[in-house]
C-alpha positions, 0 to 999 in steps of 0.5 A: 484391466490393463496392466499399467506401463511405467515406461509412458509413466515416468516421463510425464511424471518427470516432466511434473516434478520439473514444472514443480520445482522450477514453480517452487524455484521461482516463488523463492526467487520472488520472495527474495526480491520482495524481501530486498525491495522492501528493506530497500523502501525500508531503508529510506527512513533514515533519510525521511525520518519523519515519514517512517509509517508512510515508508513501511505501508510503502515496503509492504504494499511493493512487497505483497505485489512482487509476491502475488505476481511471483505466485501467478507466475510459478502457478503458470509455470507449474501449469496451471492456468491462471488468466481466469485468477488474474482476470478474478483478482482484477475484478476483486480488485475494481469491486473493492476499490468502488467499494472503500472509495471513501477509505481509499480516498483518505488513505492517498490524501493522507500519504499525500499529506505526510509526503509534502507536509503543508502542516506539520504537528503543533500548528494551528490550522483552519479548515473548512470553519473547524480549528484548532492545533495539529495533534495528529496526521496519520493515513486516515485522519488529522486529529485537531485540539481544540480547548475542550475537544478533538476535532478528526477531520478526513485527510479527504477534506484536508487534501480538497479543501483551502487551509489557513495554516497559522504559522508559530510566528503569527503570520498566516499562510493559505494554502489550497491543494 
């Protein structure tokens, strides 16, 4: 057996600690980027205070991105290979998106919704044959009242089909998105 020469040792190990920390380094840097992007996409709620769940779903999606491109980048410059993870992580991705189409469907058409605001709570709206009064607008569904019953509706069917939106006047204005 031989005996083990420290002096071709060390400098690899060197070299390893350096691509640890720098990795280390970096994935710090880009969690205070995350961290500041999101308390500035945060900080808009006082200039949109009625879209405030729609601003923290915003924060935190822009936040987990700067992350998970912060964790590819230190693992490449620790060395590690990381085209197949990346590669992974878009096919992961694609599965999923097909997957929940419908989900994700009605989670863009109720961002959408809260961010332009055809209605609003409290008006009374038609769509697609089912009416009633606008008690609710979240990220997946509006929650209509009818006398007796709540009708959901998928923010889907909101976003593609025409709405008669009964204004608090009386006058009726169509919309169609």
């Amino acid at each position: 057996m031989k005996p083990l020469d420290v002096s071709k040792l060390l400098p690899e190990v060197r070299l390893a600690l350096e691509r640890i920390g720098a990795g280390i380094g970096i994935l710090i840097l880009f969690w205070i980027a995350a961290k500041v992007v999101e308390f500035l996409v945060f900080r808009l709620r006082y200039r949109m205070p009625d879209n405030t769940g729609l601003l923290r779903l915003l924060a935190r999606t822009v936040s987990i991105g700067i992350l998970l491109l912060g964790v590819a980048t230190a693992l490449g410059t620790m060395g590690i290979n990381v085209s197949a993870l990346v590669a992974g992580l878009g096919l992961t991705g694609f599965a999923l998106g097909f997957a929940f189409r419908d989900v994700l469907s009605n989670l863009l058409a109720g961002i959408l919704l809260l961010l332009f605001r055809p209605f609003g709570l409290d008006d009374q709206i038609s769509v697609t044959g089912l009416d009633g009064r606008v008690v609710s607008i979240d990220l997946r569904y509006t929650i209509l009242q009818q006398d007796d019953k709540k009708i959901l509706i998928p923010n889907s069917n909101l976003f593609t089909n025409p709405i008669l939106v009964f204004a608090r006047k009386g006058e009726a204005q169509s919309a169609k998105h």
